[in-house]
C-alpha positions, 0 to 999 in steps of 0.5 A, a space after each residue: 155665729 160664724 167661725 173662721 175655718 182652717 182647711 186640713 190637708 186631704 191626707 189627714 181626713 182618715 185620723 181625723 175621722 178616727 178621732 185624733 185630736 191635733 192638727 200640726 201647724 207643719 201639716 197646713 198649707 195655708 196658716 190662718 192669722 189668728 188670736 190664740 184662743 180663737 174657736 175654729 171650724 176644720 175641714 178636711 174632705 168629708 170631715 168637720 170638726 171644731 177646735 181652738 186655735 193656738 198661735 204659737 204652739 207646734 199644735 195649731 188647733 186641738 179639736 174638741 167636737 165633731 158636733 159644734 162648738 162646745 159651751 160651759 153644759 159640753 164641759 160639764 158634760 164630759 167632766 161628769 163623764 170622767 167622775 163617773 169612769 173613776 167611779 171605781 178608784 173611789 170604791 178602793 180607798 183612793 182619794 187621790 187620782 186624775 179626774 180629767 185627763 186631757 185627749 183621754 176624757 175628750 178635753 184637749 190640753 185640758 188635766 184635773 187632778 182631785 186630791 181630797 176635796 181639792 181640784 188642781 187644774 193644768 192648762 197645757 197651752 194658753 190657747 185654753 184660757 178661754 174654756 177655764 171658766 167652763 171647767 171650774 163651773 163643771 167640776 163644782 157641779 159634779 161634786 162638793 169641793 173645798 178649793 180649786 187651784 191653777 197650776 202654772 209657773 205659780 199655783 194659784 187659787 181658783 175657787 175656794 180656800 187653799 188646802 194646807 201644805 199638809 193635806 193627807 189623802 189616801 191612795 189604796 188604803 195607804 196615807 200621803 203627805 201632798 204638798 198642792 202648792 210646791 210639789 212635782 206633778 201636780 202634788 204626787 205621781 198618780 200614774 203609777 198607782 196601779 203599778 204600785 200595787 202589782 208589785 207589792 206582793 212582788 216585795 215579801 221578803 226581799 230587801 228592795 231598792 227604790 230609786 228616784 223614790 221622791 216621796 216614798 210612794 213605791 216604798 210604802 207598798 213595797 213595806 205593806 207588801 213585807 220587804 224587810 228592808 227598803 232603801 229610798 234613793 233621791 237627788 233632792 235632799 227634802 225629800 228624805 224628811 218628806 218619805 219619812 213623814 209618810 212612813 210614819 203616818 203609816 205606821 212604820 219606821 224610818 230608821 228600819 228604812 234608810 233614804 239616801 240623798 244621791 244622783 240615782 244614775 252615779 249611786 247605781 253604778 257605784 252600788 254595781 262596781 262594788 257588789 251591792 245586791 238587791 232582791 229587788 230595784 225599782 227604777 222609776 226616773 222623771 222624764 229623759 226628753 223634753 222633745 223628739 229630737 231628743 229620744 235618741 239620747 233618752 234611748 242611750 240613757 235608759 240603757 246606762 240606767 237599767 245596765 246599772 240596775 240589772 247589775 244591783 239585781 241579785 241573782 234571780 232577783 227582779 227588776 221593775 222599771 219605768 219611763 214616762 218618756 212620751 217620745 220613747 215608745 213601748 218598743 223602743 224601751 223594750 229594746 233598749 232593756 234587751 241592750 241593757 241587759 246583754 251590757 250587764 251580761 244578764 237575761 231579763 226575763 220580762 213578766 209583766 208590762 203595764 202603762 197608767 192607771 184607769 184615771 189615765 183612758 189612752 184613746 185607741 186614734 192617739 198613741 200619744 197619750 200612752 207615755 208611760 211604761 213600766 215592766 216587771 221582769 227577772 233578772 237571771 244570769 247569762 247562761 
């Protein structure tokens, strides 16, 4: 079968041959009027590669084989690849992760998140619709499922029952309460597993502040790991009752770990103008820019943030902080910690640096796909 092929400008053939999977539909010369969804054959010099057409994203084709166009055996295919590379996470008492995750497993647009027996899927354009039956197909036959739900403005059911607004899964040896159908993300913020478990020998002994806490993820390594105190802090008032329950379902207890129910960027400049010290502040905040037009404002607010925090910080006490902002890149939070420190008339000391967990592979041709960072360092006095 015949496919309509989009010409790429000569000047992209090197990152295509990389292995980069975007065309921008600001780089074509000549725009093909085409039904979102339209399998397309590219070229561009010495390259020929295969994607889907996007009619209306910025992203007018995401390329999915240098070999063809794929079928439903293609998806199967790099669906057990991914289980396969996750293989370790399964062998750590982790029963919760990101089974496919987009440009990473090779499937553009494209994220699967297991949480038990359940699969949640995440379709990032609707120029994908057409592979969904592909990859419902694929995940059943890689291993037995309960359910598997679509994710959109409304979570709906794709195959199976639906789990219950309680369902508990594992993440390190630690219990959560995920709710599939209402909560952020996909249920939990699986990316930063890895990172929670650097810091949580980091916590012996030391009272810690857990800001943009949700549903107290960091706070449970941060008490397995033997702070004697942790402080959660998060703008949306269910959320204390929903970091309770999971203190509870391991063990600890709530009334020994307070929840505050605050803006995090107001409360961390109160807790500064008063005094208010920790050993250590965790900063982990949602997403600061939806577009790159935006990244200079996130770039400003990261500093006011961790101003703010490095100023909660005791002295040579520690300070761990993230972004998940793609359009902010590792240099550019690096200095925007430098800014932040040299407001708050400290040195931070930077110990350890870390993007996403294993389930999260970053292709060395797409950067794009590294959007979080985290960064563990010390907080110490200007001398």
């Amino acid at each position: 079968m015949a496919h309509p092929t989009v010409h790429a400008p000569r000047e992209l053939s090197k990152r295509l041959l990389q292995g980069h999977p975007w065309i921008y539909r600001d780089r074509l010369e000549s725009v093909p009027q085409l039904a979102s969804g339209t399998w397309v054959r590219v070229r561009c010099g010495k390259y020929t590669g295969y994607g889907l057409w996007d009619a209306r994203s910025p992203i007018a084709v995401r390329i999915f084989s240098r070999s063809g166009v794929p079928d439903a055996a293609w998806m199967a295919a790099r669906i057990r690849e991914a289980w396969q590379r996750r293989a370790p996470l399964r062998e750590q008492g982790t029963s919760c992760y990101r089974w496919l995750y987009g440009e990473g497993d090779g499937v553009p647009g494209v994220v699967v998140d297991l949480y038990g027996d359940y699969a949640v899927v995440e379709l990032y354009a609707d120029a994908l619709q057409g592979v969904l039956d592909w990859v419902r197909a694929g995940l059943l036959a890689c291993v037995q499922l309960k359910g598997i739900l679509l994710r959109g403005e409304q979570v709906t059911s794709l195959w199976g029952r639906r789990p219950s607004r309680a369902l508990i899964v594992e993440e390190s040896g630690l219990r959560l309460y995920v709710d599939l159908a209402a909560g952020q993300k996909t249920g939990l913020y699986l990316d930063q597993r890895e990172n929670r478990q650097y810091l949580e020998p980091w916590c012996a002994g030391k009272r810690v502040l857990n800001c943009f806490a949700y549903t107290g993820a960091f706070s449970l390594y941060a008490i397995r790991g033997g702070a004697t105190e942790v402080t959660a802090v998060d703008i949306a008032s269910p959320l204390a009752g929903e970091s309770a329950r999971n203190l509870e379902l391991n063990g600890f207890d709530p009334d020994a770990h307070p929840f505050v129910v605050a803006d995090c960027f107001a409360l961390l400049h109160e807790y500064a103008e008063r005094g208010e010290q920790y050993d250590l502040v965790i900063v982990d905040p949602p997403s600061l820019a939806r577009a790159k037009k935006s990244r200079f404002a996130a770039q400003r607010a990261y500093v006011r943030l961790n101003q703010a925090a490095m100023r909660c910080v005791a002295p040579g006490g520690y300070l761990a902080t993230a972004s998940c902002t793609s359009q902010v890149d590792p240099q550019a939070f690096r200095e925007a910690l430098g800014d932040a420190a040299a407001r708050a008339g400290k040195r931070f000391l930077m110990l350890h640096e870390a993007g996403h967990a294993i389930d999260h592979p970053v292709p060395a041709h797409f950067p794009e796909g590294r959007y979080l960072k985290f960064v563990f360092g010390q907080v110490m006095e200007a001398v």
